[in-house]
C-alpha positions as protocol buffer text, in pm:
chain_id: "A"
residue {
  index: 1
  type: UNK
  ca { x: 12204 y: 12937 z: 13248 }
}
residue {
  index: 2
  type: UNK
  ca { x: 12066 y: 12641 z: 13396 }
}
residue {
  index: 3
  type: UNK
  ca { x: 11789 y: 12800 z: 13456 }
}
residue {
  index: 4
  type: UNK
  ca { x: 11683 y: 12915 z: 13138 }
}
residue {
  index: 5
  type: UNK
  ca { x: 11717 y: 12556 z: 13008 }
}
residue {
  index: 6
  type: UNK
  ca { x: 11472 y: 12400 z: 13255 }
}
residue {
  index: 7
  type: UNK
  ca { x: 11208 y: 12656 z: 13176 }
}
residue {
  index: 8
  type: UNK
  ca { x: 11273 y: 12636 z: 12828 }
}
residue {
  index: 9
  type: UNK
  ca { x: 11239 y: 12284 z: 12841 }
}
residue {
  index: 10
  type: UNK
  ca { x: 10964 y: 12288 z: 13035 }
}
residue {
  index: 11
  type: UNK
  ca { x: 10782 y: 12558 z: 12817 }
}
residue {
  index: 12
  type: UNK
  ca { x: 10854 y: 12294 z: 12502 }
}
residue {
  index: 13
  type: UNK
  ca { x: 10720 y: 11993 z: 12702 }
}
residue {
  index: 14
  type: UNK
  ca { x: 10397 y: 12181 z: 12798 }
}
residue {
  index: 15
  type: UNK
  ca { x: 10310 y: 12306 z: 12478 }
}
residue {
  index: 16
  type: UNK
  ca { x: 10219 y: 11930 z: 12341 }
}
residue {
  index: 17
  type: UNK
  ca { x: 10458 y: 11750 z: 12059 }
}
residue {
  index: 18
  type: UNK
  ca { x: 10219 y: 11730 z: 11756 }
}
residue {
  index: 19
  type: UNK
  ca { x: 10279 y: 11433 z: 11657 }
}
residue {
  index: 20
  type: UNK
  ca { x: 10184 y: 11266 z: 11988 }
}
residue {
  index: 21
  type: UNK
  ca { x: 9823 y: 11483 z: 11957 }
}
residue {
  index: 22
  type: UNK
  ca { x: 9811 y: 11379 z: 11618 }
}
residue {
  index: 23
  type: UNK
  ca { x: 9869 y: 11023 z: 11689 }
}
residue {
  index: 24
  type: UNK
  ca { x: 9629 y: 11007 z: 12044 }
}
residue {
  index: 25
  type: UNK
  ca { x: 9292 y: 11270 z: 11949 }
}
residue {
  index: 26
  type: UNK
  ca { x: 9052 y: 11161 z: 11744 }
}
residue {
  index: 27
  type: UNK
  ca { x: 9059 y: 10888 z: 11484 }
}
residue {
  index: 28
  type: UNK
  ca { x: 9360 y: 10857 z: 11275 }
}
residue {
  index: 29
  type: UNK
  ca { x: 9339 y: 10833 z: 10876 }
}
residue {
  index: 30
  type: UNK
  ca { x: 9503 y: 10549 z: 10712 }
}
residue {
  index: 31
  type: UNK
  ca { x: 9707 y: 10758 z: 10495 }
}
residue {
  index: 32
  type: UNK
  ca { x: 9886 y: 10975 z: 10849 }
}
residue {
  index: 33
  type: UNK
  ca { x: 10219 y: 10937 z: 10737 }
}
residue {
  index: 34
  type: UNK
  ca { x: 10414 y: 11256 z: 10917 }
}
residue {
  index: 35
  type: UNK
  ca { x: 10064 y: 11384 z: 11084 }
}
residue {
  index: 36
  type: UNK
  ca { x: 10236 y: 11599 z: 11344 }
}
residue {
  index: 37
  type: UNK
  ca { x: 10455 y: 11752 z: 11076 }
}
residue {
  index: 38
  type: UNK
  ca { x: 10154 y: 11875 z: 10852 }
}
residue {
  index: 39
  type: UNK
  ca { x: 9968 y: 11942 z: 11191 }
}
residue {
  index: 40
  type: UNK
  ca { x: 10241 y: 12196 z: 11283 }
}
residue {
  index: 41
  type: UNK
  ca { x: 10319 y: 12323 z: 10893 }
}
residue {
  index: 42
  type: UNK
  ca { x: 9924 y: 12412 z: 10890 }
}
residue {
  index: 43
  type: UNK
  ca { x: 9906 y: 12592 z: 11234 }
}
residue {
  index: 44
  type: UNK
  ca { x: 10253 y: 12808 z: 11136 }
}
residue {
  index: 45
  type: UNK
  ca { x: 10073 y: 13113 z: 11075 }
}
residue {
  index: 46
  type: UNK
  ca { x: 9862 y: 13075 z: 11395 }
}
residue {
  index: 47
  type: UNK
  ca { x: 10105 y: 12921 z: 11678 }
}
residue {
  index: 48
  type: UNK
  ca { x: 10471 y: 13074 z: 11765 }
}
residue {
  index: 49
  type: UNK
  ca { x: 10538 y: 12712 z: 11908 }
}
residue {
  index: 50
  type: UNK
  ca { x: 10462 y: 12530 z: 11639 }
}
residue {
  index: 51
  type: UNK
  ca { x: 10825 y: 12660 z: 11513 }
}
residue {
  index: 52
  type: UNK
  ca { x: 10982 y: 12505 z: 11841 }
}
residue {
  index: 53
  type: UNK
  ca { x: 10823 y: 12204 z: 11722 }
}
residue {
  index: 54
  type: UNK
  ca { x: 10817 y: 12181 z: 11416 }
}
residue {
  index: 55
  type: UNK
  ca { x: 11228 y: 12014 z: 11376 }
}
residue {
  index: 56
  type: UNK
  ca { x: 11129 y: 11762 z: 11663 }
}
residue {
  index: 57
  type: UNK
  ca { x: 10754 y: 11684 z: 11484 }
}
residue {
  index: 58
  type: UNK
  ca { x: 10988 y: 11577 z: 11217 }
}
residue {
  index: 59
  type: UNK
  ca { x: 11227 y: 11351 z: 11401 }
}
residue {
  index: 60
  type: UNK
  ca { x: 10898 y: 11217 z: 11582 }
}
residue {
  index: 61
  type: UNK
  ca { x: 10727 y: 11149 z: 11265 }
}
residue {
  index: 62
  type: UNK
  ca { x: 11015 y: 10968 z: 11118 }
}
residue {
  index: 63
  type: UNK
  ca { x: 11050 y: 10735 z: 11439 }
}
residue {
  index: 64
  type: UNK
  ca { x: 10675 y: 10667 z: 11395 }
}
residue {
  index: 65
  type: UNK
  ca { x: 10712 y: 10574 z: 11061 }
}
residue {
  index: 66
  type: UNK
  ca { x: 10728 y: 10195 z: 11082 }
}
residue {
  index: 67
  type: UNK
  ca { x: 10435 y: 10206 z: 11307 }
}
residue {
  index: 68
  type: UNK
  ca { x: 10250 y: 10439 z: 11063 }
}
residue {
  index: 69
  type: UNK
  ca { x: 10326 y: 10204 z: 10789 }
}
residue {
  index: 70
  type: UNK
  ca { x: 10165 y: 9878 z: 10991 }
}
residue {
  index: 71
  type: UNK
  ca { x: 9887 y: 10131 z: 11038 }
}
residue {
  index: 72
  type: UNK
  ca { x: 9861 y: 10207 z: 10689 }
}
residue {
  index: 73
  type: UNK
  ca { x: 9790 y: 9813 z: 10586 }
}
residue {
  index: 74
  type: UNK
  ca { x: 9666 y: 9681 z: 10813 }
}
residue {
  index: 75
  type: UNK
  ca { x: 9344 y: 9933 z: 10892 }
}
residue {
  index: 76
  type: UNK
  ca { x: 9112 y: 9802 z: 10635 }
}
residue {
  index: 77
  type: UNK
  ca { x: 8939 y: 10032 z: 10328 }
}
residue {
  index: 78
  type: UNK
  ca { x: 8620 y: 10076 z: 10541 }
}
residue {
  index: 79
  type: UNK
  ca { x: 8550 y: 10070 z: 10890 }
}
residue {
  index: 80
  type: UNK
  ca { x: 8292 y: 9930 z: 11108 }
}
residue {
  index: 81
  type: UNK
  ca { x: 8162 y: 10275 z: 11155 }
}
residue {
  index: 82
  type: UNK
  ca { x: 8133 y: 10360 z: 10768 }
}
residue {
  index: 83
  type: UNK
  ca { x: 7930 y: 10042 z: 10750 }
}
residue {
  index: 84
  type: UNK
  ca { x: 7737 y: 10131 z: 10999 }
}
residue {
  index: 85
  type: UNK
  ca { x: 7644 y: 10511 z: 10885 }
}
residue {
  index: 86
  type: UNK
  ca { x: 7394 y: 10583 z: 10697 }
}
residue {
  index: 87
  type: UNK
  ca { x: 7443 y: 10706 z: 10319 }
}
residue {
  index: 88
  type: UNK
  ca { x: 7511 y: 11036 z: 10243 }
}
residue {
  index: 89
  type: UNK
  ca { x: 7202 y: 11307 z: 10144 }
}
residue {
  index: 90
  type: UNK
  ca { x: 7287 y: 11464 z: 9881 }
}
């Protein structure tokens, strides 16, 4: 029995918490509130793990939330990098 909870718990800590990938690749939008959740709800069709992890993507999220709302006003309208870009063609 033991056993089977190690490599369970291995096999969940190996697959990558969503909300951690959400939160570390890439830039994050200012409006990310429960990223990892709607990472995982998106991929449900395409990734048996994202069930596993979808319940703890939601305790994640919601533990992330005061830092996701300090995100959210304090990352300004535009960045440096939309400044710096050149227009759209159209």
């Amino acid at each position: 029995m033991l056993r089977k909870t190690r490599l369970t718990l291995a096999m969940l800590l190996l697959s990558g918490c969503a909300t951690i990938t959400s939160h570390t690749v890439g830039e994050n939008p200012k409006n990310s509130f429960y990223a990892g959740t709607q990472l995982d709800f998106n991929m449900l069709h395409d990734c048996f793990w994202c069930w596993l992890d979808l319940p703890v993507s939601v305790v994640a999220d919601t533990l992330m939330l005061p830092f996701d709302t300090w995100h959210y006003y304090h990352t300004p309208e535009t960045s440096e990098q939309t400044k710096n870009s050149p227009p759209p063609v159209k």
